[in-house]
Steps between C-alpha positions, in 0.01 A plus 500: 500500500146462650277816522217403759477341793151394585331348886178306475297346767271274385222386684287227326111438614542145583201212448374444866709744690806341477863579652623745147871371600475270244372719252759742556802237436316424222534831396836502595621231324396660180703807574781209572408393125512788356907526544466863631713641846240465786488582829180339762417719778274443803212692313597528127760371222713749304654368169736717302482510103380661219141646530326306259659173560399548936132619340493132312618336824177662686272405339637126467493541882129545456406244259692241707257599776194467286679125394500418884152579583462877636187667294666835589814690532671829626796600412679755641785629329761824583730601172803685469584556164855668394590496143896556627481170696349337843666260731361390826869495609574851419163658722570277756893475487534777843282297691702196470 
């Protein structure tokens, strides 16, 4: 079972001041790579995994955005980390 789920918004410094939508399904599509449960939201992008394994995916996110041009990154990430097990499913499943 996976014991964190973890949000990051990642917003890339871009060469000339471009559009970061690019950037950001860039980033995506790493996540997308990775194999790991995802959802995109309109202002971040929660995966679900093991700790370590969503920590490697990060900081992929942000060497793929060094790759594609941007000199600087922020990364904005929320954790929740439960040894017992997390599932985006389970704290969402009343809502749905």
């Amino acid at each position: 079972m996976n014991n964190s789920l973890v949000s990051i918004q990642i917003i890339p410094k871009t060469k000339n001041g471009e559009d970061v939508i690019p950037y950001v399904d860039a980033a995506i599509e790493v996540i997308e790579k990775a194999g790991v449960k995802y959802e995109v939201h309109p202002l971040e992008t929660t995966m679900e995994g093991e700790l370590a394994e969503l920590f490697t995916v990060i900081e992929k996110m942000n060497e793929r955005m060094v790759e594609l041009g941007s000199s600087s990154i922020i990364s904005q990430v929320k954790v929740l980390y439960n040894p017992s097990g997390a599932s985006m499913d389970k704290l969402t499943e009343k809502y749905r």
